[in-house]
C-alpha positions, 0 to 999 in steps of 0.5 A: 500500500505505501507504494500505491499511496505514493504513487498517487500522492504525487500528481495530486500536488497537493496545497494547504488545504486539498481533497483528493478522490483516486479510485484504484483497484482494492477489492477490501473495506480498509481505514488507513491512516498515514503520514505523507512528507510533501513539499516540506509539508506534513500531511495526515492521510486518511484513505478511506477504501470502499468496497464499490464493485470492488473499486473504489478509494478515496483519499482525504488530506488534512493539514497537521 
């Protein structure tokens, strides 16, 4: 997973404030909670994967 998120982080280029969908293939009902190191900025990550046909991610971003 931390190579995905990475991977999805990047283009998203994300300001003080963002909030991001990606949808990716995770057929499973997770919570994640991570901490992502961009642009000399600390962000919680909250990745919320929901179970829709088996597709479906979505990723919300909070400044700390």
């Amino acid at each position: 997973l931390h190579l995905a998120i990475s991977i999805f982080l990047t283009p998203l280029k994300l300001k003080d404030s963002s909030v991001g969908t990606v949808k990716h293939g995770v057929p499973n009902k997770r919570t994640f909670e991570v901490h992502a190191n961009m642009s000399n900025r600390t962000f919680t990550l909250a990745l919320i994967v929901a179970e829709v046909n088996g597709i479906s991610v979505t990723v919300l971003f909070r400044r700390t």
